[in-house]
N, C-alpha and C positions, 0 to 999 in steps of 0.2 A: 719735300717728298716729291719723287717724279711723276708723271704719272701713270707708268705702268705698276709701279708699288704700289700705290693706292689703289689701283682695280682691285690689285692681286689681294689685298688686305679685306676690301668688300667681299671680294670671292669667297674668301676665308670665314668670314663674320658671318656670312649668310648661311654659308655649309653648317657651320655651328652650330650656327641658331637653328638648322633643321634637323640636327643631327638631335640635338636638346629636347625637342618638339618632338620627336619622334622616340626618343629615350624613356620622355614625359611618359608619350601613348602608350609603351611598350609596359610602364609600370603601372599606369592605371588598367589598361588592360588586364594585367596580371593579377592584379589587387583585385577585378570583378571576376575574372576566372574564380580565385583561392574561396571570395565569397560566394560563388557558386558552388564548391565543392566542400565547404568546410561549415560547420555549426558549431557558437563558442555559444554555453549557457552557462545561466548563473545557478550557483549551489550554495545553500548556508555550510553547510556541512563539508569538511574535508573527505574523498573516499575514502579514506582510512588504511587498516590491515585489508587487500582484499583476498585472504583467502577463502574460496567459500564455501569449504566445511566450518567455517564458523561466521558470527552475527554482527564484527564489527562495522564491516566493508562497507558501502555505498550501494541500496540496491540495484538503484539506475544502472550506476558503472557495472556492478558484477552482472546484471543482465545483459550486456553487451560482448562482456568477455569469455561469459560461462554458459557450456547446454547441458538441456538432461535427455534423460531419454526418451520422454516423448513434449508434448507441449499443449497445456489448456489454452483452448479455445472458446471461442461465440456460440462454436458447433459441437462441442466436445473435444474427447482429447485425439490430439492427431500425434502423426509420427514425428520426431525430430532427428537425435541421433539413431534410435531404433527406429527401422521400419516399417515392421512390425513385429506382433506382439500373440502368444498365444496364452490360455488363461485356465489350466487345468477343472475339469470339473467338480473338485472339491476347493476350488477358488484358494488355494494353499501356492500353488506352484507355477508362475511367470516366464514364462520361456521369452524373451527379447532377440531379433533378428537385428542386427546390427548393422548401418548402414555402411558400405565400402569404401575404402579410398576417401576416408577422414582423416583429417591429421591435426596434430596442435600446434601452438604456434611458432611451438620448436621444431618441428620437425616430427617428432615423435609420434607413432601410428597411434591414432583412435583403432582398442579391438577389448574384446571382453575379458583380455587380461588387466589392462588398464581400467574396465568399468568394477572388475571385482577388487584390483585394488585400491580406487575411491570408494565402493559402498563400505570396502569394511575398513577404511579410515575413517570413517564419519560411524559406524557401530564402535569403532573401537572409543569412540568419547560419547558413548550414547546417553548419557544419563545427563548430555549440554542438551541433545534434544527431546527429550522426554517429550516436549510439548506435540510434536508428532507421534502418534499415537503407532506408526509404522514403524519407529527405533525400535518400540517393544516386541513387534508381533516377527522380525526378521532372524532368519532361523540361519542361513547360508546362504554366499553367494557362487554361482559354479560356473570354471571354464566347460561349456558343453565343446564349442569348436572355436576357430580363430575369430569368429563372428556375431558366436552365437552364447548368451550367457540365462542360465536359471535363477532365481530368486524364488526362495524357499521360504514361507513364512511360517507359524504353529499356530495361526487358523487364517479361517478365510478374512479379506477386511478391504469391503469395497471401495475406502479411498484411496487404494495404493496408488493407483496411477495420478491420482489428485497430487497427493503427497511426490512421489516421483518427481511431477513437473514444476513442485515448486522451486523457485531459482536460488534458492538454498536450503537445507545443505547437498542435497543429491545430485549434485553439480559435478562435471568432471574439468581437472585440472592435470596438467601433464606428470603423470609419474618421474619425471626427474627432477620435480620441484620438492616432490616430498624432502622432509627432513625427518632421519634417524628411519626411516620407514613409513611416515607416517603425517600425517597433515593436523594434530591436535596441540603440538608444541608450536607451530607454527612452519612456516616455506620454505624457501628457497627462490621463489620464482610464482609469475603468475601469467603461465600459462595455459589457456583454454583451448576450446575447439569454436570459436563464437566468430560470428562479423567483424568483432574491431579487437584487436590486439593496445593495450596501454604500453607507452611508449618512453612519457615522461612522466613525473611525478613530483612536483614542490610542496612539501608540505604545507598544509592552510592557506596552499597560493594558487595555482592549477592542477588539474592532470589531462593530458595530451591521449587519447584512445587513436590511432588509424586503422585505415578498412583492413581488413584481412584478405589480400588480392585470391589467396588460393580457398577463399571459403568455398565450402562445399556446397552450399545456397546459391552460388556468386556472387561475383565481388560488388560490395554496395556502392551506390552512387557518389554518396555523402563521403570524402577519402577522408575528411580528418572530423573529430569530435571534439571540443577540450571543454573541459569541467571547469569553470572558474568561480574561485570560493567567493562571495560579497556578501556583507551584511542583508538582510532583509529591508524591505521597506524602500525610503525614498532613493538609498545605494543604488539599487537594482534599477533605478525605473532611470536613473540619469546615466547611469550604465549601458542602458537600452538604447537611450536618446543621441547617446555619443559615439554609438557603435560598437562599445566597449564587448558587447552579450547583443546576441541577436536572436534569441530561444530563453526562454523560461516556460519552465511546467512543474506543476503546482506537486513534487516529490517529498522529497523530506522536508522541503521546504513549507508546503503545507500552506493551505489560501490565505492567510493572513500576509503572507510575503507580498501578494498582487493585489496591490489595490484597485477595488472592483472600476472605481472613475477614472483612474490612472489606463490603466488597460481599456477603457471604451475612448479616452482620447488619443489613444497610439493607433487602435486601428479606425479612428475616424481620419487619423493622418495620411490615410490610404497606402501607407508602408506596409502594416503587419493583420494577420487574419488571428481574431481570437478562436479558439478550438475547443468543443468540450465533449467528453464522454459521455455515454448512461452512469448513471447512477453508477457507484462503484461501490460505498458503503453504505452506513447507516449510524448517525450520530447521535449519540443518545446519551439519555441518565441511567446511572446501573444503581439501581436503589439496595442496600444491604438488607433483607431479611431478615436475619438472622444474631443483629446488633440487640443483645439485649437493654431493654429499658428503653429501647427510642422506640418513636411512634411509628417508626418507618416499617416494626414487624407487622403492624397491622394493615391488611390487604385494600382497608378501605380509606386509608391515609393514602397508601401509594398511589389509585383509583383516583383519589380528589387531587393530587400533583398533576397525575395525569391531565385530569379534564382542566387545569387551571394553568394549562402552558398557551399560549397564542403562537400558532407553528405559521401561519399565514403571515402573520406579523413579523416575526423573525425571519421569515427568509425573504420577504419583501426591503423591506430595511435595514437587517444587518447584513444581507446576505446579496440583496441589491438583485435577487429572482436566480443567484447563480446557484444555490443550494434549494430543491425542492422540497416540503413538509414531509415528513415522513409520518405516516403513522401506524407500525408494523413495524418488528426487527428486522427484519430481509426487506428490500423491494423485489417489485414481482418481475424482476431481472434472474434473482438467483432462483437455481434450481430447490424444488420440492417447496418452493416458499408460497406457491398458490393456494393460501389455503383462506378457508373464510372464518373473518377473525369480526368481533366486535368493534365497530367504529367508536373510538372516544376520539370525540373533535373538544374544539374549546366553550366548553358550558361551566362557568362558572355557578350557576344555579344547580347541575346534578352535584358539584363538587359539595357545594354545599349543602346539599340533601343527606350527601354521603358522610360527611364529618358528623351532621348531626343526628344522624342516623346510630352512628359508633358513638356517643355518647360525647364527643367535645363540642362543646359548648361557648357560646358569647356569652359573658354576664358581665354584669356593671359597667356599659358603656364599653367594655375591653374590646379591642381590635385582634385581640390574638385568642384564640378559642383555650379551652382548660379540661382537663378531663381529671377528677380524684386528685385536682390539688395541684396538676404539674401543666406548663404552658405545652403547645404544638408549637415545639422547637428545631429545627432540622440544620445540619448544617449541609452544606452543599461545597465539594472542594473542587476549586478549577486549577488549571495549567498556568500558571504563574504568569509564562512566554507568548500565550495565545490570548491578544486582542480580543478579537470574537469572542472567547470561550467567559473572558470578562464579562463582555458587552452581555452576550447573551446571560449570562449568569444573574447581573443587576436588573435587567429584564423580566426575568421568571420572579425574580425579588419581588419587585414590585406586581407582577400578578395572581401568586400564590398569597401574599398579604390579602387581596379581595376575599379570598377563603378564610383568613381567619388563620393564616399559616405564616410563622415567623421562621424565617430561613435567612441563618446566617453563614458570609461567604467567607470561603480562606483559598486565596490564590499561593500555590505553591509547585514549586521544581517537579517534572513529569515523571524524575525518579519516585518522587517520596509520593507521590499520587500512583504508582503503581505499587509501593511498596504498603502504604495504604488498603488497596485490591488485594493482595496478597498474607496480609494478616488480617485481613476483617475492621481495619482501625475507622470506622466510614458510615456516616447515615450514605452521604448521596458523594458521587463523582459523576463526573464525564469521562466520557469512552467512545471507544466504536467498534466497530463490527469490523472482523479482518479483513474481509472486501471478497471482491467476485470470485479469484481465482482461491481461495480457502472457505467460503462458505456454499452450504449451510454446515459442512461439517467440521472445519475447524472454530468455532466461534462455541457448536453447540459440545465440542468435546470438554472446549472451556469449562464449560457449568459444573462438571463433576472436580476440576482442578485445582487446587490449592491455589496456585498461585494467580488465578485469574478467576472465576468467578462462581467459586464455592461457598463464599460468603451470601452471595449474592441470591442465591437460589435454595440453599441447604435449609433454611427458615421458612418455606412455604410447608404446608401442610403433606400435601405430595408430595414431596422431594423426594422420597421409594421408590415410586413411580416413575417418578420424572426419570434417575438415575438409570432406573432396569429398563424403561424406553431406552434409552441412550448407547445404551451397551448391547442393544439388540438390532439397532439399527447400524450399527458400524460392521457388524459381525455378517447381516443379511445379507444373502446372490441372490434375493428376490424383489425387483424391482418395485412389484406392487407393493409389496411388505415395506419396503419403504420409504413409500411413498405414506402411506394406512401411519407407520411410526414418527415420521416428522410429521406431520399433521395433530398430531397427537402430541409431543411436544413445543411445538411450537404455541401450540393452543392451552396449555398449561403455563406456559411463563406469562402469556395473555393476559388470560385473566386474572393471574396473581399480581402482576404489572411491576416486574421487577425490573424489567428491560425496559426504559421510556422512552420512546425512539424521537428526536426532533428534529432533524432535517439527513436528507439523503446528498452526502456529497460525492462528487466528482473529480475527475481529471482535468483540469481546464490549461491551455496552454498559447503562449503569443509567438508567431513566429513570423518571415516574414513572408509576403503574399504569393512571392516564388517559388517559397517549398510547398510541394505535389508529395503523394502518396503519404500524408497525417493518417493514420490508423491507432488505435490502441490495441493493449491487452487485455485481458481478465484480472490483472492487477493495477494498484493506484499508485504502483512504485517504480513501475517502467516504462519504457517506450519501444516501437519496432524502428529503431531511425533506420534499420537494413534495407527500410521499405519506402524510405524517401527519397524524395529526389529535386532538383532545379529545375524549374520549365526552363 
């Protein structure tokens, strides 16, 4: 070889090698750009059908892809699609101003032709939402102008705009996805007016959401989202660890997913910041009343359950301080919930004043009290799938025994624990409280409801009372007035102690240190990702 070939051959191998080196930069770069602008999180749950006139979807994702017309807040309710809002003074008749120059993601105008025909897609299956007490009371919906739409109800019912903002069903989705007319058979498409438009979709495998450039908010920071479905547990955490998911938050997934040590040693790795909200719900025991022949109808069994649970213990231990004791069905976060209620902490000694009080008794050495012959037997049914809800369960085992109280457990599927609630089949369950953006008044409409918690309350002695409270405050345009009516019942389920509240959970979420603007909702089922960003 000469040696001008050989320079020429070095020349060459060098160029390469920087052209490589630089090919290199170009993709690692890019690769920190994409993680600068994109957030992949872990989900148990596939998003499902999302259309969201109906309940199967994902709420995370249909939070992202779906608005309504106004939106609960910290502060109350603000404007979203509507800008605003007028409010007839027989509290009957909604006038909504409609914000301009919205579109969805096809194209297709946001205007109050399309919000009248979402409301009366979603009336036209109204008896899927019955649980919203606003399907009933909605009488018409009217084009007043290209902008502007009425909502006619046949009486006044001050959670409207509550119910309104929940992010389903009164969601809008673009009139050209309807099918036959109509969103109850199901779509066509899923199109919204929201921040991130869904792009891909693998069944049980991911779903792909990006920004919506032309939101009407603007365009968010965050340009892509994906949903990535992984088992719960140790899945997610070597998921985390690999890159695989770099966001998790505690949704349908639900805190058993995040193990509380797991997550303090991701963010002691100085990668990820852990996040938690106030209080969002309220997790409790929903005792049945109304179950004939158990001890449970008796107000002073409940009473002694009550004082014989250790809620410091449990949230210290099983909950590792991320869950705070609750002892109230509301925390004094939700509205009209301040009211002054009886303190039952953990006294084993009133517990027991109070069984023997009511006539059951220890005799012959018995550990389990007796009353006319029959033992203080209770069963207490858990979520088959929730850790904790075990844990906890074997927990209260063992300290309602101190009382004299034999409680035995059956973990089972969250179906048949709801189906349970719904026919009355139940000394005791676990439950909880709908959370920020539905209480106090969707939880309290429960009580009057078959299929949630009429069992539950219909066996106290007031339950008349409690009922005709109930329907009078939903009806009321006077603020004091109901403020005087939850007060009142709230203070009736109290003392009868049918609702046994045990720790107040949260939102808690890991993300990593770079992402700016974490905010939450008044729900424990979404997020504002519209509102974050990369330093």
């Amino acid at each position: 070889m000469n040696k001008n070939v050989a320079i020429l051959l070095s020349a060459l191998l060098i160029s390469m090698t920087l052209l490589a080196a630089c090919g290199s930069n170009k993709t690692e770069s890019k690769a920190k750009a994409n993680k600068r602008t994109e957030l992949v999180y872990a989900t148990a749950k596939d998003i499902n059908d999302m259309n969201p006139h109906l309940y199967a979807g994902s709420i995370p994702a249909q939070g992202i892809v779906y608005e309504s017309l106004v939106e609960n807040t910290k502060d109350g309710i603000t404007p979203m699609l509507a800008e605003s809002w007028d409010i007839s003074p027989d509290g009957k008749t909604y006038t909504f101003y409609l914000r301009k120059g919205v579109t969805f993601h096809d194209g297709e105008p946001f205007n109050a032709d399309a919000v009248k025909k979402n409301i009366e897609a979603v009336q036209s299956n109204k008896s899927k939402h019955s649980w919203i007490k606003l399907s009933t009371k909605i009488v018409s919906i009217n084009v007043v102008a290209e902008h502007t739409v009425q909502l006619v109800l046949s009486e006044a019912y001050y959670p409207t705009l509550l119910e309104l903002a929940m992010t389903r069903p009164y969601a809008f989705l673009s009139p050209k996805d309807f099918s036959s007319g109509g969103t109850k058979d199901g779509v066509n498409g899923f199109n919204g007016t929201g921040p991130y438009k869904l792009t891909e979709h693998q069944t049980d495998q991911h779903a792909v959401f990006e920004a919506n450039e032309s939101y009407w908010g603007g365009a968010p920071k965050v340009k892509k989202i994906t949903a990535k479905v992984l088992p719960t547990g140790e899945t997610t955490l070597l998921a985390l660890q690999k890159g695989e998911v770099n966001f998790i938050f505690t949704d349908d997934r639900g805190t058993d997913s995040l193990d509380v040590q797991a997550m303090k040693e991701l963010a002691d790795s100085g990668d990820y910041q852990i996040v938690r909200s106030e209080p969002m719900n309220t997790k409790m025991i929903v005792v049945n009343s109304s179950k004939a022949g158990s001890p449970v109808q008796e107000t002073a069994v409940r009473e002694a359950i009550w004082y014989s649970i250790d809620r410091e213990t449990i949230s210290k231990q099983i909950f590792n301080g991320t869950e705070t004791p609750a002892n109230t069905l509301f925390s004094s976060n939700v509205n009209y919930a301040e009211v002054e209620l009886k303190k039952r902490g953990y006294d084993l000694e009133t517990a027991n004043k109070l069984l023997e009080k009511a006539g059951w008794i220890l005799e012959n050495g018995s550990k389990i009290r007796t009353k006319a012959g029959s033992q203080l037997a209770i069963t207490l049914y858990y979520d088959a799938n929730s850790p904790s809800q075990k844990t906890e369960a074997e927990f209260i085992q063992s300290t309602v025994q101190k009382s004299g109280i034999r409680l035995e457990l059956v973990g089972e599927e969250s179906s048949s624990i709801a189906q349970r609630r719904a026919t009355g089949d139940y000394d005791m369950l676990f439950n909880q409280t709908w959370g920020l953006a539905y209480d106090p008044q969707s939880t309290i409409a429960a009580f009057t409801s078959e299929s949630s918690y009429f069992h539950t309350t219909n066996g106290i002695a007031n339950a008349t009372e409690l009922y005709t409270k109930i329907n009078k405050v939903m009806v009321s345009t006077d603020e004091q007035t109901r403020k005087l009516l939850y007060a009142d019942i709230l203070k009736i389920v109290h003392d009868e102690a049918v609702f046994i509240p045990i720790t107040n959970g949260n939102v808690t979420l890991v993300a990593p240190k770079s992402l700016q603007g974490i905010s939450f909702k008044q729900t424990q089922y979404e997020l504002p990702f519209e509102r974050m960003y990369f330093q």
